[in-house]
N, C-alpha and C positions, 0 to 999 in steps of 0.2 A: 684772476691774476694776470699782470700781462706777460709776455714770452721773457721781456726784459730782465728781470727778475730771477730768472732762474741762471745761476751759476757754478754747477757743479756736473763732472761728468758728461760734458756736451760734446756732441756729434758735431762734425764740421757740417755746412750744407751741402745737400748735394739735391739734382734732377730727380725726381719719381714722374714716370709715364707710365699709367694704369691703363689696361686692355678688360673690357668685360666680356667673355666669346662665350657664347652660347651657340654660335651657327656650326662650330665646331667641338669634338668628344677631345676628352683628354688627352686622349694616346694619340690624334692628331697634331695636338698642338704640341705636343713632347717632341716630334716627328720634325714638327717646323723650326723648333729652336736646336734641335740639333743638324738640322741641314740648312743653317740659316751661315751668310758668306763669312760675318763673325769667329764662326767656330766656335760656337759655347758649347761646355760642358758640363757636367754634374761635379759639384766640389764640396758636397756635404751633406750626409746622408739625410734620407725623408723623414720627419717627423713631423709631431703635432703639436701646432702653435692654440695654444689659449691666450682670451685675455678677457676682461673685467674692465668695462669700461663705466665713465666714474660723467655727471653731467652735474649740472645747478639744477635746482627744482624748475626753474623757468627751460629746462632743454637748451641752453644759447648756444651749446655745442655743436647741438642736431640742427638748429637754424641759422647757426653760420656757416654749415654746410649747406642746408636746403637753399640758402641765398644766395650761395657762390662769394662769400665772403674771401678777399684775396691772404685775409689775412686769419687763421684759423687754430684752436687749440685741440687737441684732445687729450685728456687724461686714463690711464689706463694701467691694470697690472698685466704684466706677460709672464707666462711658463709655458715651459717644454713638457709632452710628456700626456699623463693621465687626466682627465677633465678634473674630475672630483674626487676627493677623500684629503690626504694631507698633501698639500701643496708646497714643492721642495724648491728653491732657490726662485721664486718670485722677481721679477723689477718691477718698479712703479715707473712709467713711461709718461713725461708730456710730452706728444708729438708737435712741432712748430710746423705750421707750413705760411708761405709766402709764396702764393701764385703756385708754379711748378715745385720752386724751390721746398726742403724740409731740413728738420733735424729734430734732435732726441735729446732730450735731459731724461740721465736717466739713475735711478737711485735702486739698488740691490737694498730687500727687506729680507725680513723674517719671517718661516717659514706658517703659512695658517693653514683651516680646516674649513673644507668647501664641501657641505650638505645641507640637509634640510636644515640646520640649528644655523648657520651662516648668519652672521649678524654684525654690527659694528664693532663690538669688542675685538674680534679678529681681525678687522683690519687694525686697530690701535695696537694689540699687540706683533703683528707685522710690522707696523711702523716702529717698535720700539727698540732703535736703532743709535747709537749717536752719530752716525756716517748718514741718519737722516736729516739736515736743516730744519730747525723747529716752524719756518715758515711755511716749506711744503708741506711737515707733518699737518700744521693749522689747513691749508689749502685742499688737501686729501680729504680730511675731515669735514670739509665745509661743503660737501658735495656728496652727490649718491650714485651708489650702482645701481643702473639702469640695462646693461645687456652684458649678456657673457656668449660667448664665439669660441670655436675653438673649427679648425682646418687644418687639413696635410700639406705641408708645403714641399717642395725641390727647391734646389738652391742651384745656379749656373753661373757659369763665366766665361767672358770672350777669350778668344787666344793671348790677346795684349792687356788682357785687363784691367780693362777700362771701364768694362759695363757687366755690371751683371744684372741678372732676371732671377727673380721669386716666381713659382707656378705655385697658386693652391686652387685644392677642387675640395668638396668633401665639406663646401659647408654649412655649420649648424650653428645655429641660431636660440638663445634660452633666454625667457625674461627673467630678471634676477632683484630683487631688493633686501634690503635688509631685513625683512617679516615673513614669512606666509611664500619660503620658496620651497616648489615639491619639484621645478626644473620638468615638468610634464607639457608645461605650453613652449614648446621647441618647434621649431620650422628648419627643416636640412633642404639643400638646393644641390641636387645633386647632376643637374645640365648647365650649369655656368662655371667656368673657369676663370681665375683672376690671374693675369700676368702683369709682374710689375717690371718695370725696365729702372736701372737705380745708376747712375753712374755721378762722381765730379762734374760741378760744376764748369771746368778746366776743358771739360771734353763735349762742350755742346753745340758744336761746328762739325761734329759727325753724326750728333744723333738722331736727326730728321734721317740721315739714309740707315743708320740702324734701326730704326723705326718703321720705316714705312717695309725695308725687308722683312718685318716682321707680318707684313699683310694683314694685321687686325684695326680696326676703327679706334681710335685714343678714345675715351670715355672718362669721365669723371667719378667712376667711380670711390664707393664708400661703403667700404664691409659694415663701419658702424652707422649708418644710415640705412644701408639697406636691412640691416637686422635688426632694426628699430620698426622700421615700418613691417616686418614681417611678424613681429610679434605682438606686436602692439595695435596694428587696425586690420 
């Protein structure tokens, strides 16, 4: 489906500059964003981010990322909270991205049941919604889970508000399908940290110097890329 398409609940675009640091521990880097000239802070408390992300049989999600496609989809469910058992307030996320630029279409579902039994019918019934557009429900449906992730994040902000940063560390990796899931084949990366830097598009005449004070390398990173190749080869 292309990004065009979707119309409902949408994110403005904004900047994502990803950092993948492995040269440094967590409590370093916690260290650095908050001695960084910025002033960010913590603005909502730690938790744990899940998601269920959703590909075509042909992967083209995985390979328009592994090609550096400028122009990129992903689809996915996010919650807060507990990985598995009943899963409470659910979104179904297509993430847009164009080069730097992103944004979110994004559709609150119905709450399902994530274990071994996990199967297509629970997402349909998730979907069964009428605040769900019957085309994305069709688009959801036309695709398969392929990885489930789940990571601790922190949440920061500059003093003027302009930019904020995601840190997550803590994470794990589970092949997942619709048949034959026991969630045993799991990979955790527990020496790499992801910093995302997110700000307006409006404010990107400063953020090369909020960036580079950040002292980590920009990287292209992709949680759902790399937890793909971590379970799967």
């Amino acid at each position: 489906m292309k990004p065009e398409t979707f119309n409902q609940h949408t994110e403005p675009l904004r900047f994502e500059r990803k950092f993948l640091i492995s040269d440094y521990s967590y409590k370093d880097v916690e260290q650095m964003i908050k001695f960084h000239p910025a002033c960010f802070s913590e603005i909502f408390h730690q938790r744990i981010v899940n998601n269920i992300y959703f590909d075509t049989f042909g992967l083209t999600h995985y390979y328009d990322n592994v090609e550096g496609s400028p122009d990129r989809l992903k689809a996915r469910i996010r919650w807060y909270g507990d990985t598995f058992g009943k899963i409470e307030k659910p979104v179904l996320e297509f993430k847009i991205k164009k080069g730097l630029l992103g944004r979110k279409e994004m559709y609150p579902l119905k709450s399902f049941l994530l274990d071994a039994n996990f199967n297509q019918s629970e997402i349909k019934k998730a979907l069964d919604d009428v605040s769900v557009p019957q085309h994305i429900k069709n688009e959801l449906v036309s695709l398969k889970p392929t990885l489930l992730n789940s990571y601790t994040r922190k949440y920061y902000s500059s003093a003027d508000k302009n930019y904020r940063i995601t840190v997550d560390h803590k994470l794990t990796y589970y092949k997942i399908g619709y048949t034959g899931n026991t969630f045993t084949n799991k990979s955790t990366d527990y020496n790499s940290t992801v910093l995302e830097l997110k700000y307006d598009s409006s404010f990107e005449h400063e953020a090369n110097l909020v960036a580079n004070q950040l002292a980590f390398p920009l990287t292209k990173n992709s949680k759902y890329l790399q937890g793909l190749e971590r379970v799967f080869i």
